[in-house]
C-alpha positions, 0 to 999 in steps of 0.5 A: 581759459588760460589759467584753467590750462596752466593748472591743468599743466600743473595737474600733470606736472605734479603727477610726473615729478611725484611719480618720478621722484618716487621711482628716484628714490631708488633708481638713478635719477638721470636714467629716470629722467631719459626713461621718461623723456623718451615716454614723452617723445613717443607720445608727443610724435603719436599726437601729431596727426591728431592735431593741425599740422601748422606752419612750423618756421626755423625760429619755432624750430630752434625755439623748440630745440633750446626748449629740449636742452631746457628741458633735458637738463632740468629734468635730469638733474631735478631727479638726480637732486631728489635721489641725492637730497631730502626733497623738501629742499631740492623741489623749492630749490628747484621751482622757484628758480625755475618760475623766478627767470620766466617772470624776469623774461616777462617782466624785464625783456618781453614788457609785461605788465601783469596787475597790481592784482596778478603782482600780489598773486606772483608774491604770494605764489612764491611763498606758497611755493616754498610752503607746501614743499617743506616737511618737518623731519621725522625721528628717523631724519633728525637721526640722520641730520649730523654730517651725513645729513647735511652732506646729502642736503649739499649734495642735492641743493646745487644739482637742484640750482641747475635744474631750476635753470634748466625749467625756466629755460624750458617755460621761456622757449615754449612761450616763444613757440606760436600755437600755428606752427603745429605740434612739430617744435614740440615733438622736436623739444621731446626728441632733443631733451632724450640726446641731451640726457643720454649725453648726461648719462654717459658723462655722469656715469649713470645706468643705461637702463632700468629694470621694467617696472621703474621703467614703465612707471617713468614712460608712463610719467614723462607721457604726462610730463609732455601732456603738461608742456602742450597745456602750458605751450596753449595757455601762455600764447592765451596770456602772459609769461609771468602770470601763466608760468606762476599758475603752472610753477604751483604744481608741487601743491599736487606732490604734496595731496599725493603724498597724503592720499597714497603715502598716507603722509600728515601736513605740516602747519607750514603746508596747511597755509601753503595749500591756502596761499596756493589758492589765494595767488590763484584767484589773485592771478586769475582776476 
């Protein structure tokens, strides 16, 4: 049951980063991701009278705080990264980054011990990672490839750096929340993610809004994106930081399906055997 809700997690991941990578891609990146956050606030305080109230401690709190600034920060700059560089080097950039510190966490200071099995699983899911988020340039990109090119590929890398910072800061404090503290350390995660990047708005020089239809796209994505948090909140008190984390960090598979379905974009090999690792790291996890 936990590796089904850490791809379900996944699942929803995938739909919010495509859906606002989409949207930042001609909108600003970082009012995107306050637009979305505060679609996620909303449905994360709709959703707590329908789940068990808990017992919400001060540490669960300030978990659920340092999940926020995670949170906020890694959102923000993933999209300011995709608005800024090609996306088959930010989005790898990014998560494995982002999956790479919780499985230290794991590992290292809280003393798990994943399988010989899941061990495999978590290499093979760092390939595949990388694999599938990878996109061979088309004529028009190879055209652009000189020095404005390779100034947006500068561009976009650091921004994606600090953002896969900021996701594993996110995957670490939510694992550190326990499921009977209810839903109020999430609901706080949501609130304090939209103040830190309104204060990234303000600092960077972004918009304060965007026209209606962007708009209602990123509040409908960052609704999905708090879906996402609450399945991998469930699933990593089920099983281990290391292996739950990896699970729910392959959900750049789904921008990818996207892609080819509504964007009628064509796999690479590179993708293809991505898209196999993919499955193989999830039956080695899950054994």
């Amino acid at each position: 049951m936990t590796e089904v809700l850490a791809l379900l997690a996944a699942l929803c991941f995938g739909l919010t980063h495509f859906v606002n990578g989409v949207v930042s891609r001609t909108w600003d990146g970082v009012t995107v991701a306050a637009v979305a956050q505060v679609g996620g606030t909303v449905l994360s305080v709709a959703a707590v009278p329908l789940l068990p109230a808990g017992d919400p401690t001060a540490a669960a709190l300030w978990w659920g705080a340092l999940s926020g600034v995670g949170t906020g920060v890694g959102v923000a700059y993933l999209y300011r990264a995709m608005s800024r560089g090609p996306m088959s080097v930010v989005a790898p950039v990014s998560d494995v980054a982002g999956v790479a510190i919780p499985v230290v966490v794991g590992v290292v200071l809280l003393h798990e011990r994943p399988s010989s099995l899941a061990y495999t699983g978590i290499a093979v899911a760092f390939v595949a990672i990388w694999l599938v988020s990878r996109k061979r340039p088309d004529g028009a990109t190879r055209q652009r490839s000189g020095r404005r090119g390779g100034r947006r590929t500068v561009a976009g890398v650091p921004d994606a750096l600090v953002a896969g910072v900021g996701i594993a800061a996110h995957f670490v404090a939510i694992a550190r929340i326990p499921v009977d503290a209810g839903p109020w350390p999430i609901t706080l995660s949501r609130a304090v993610s939209v103040v830190v990047i309104v204060a990234l708005v303000v600092a960077l020089g972004s918009p304060a809004r965007l026209p209606w239809r962007p708009a209602s796209a990123a509040l409908l994505a960052g609704g999905t994106g708090t879906l996402a948090t609450i399945l991998y909140w469930v699933a990593v008190n089920q099983g281990l930081l290391t292996t739950t984390t990896v699970l729910t960090a392959l959900y750049p598979v789904i921008p990818v399906v996207l892609a080819i379905v509504f964007l009628r974009e064509r796999l690479t090999p590179a993708q293809v055997l991505g898209l196999l690792g993919a499955g193989v790291a999830i039956a080695l996890v899950s054994a």
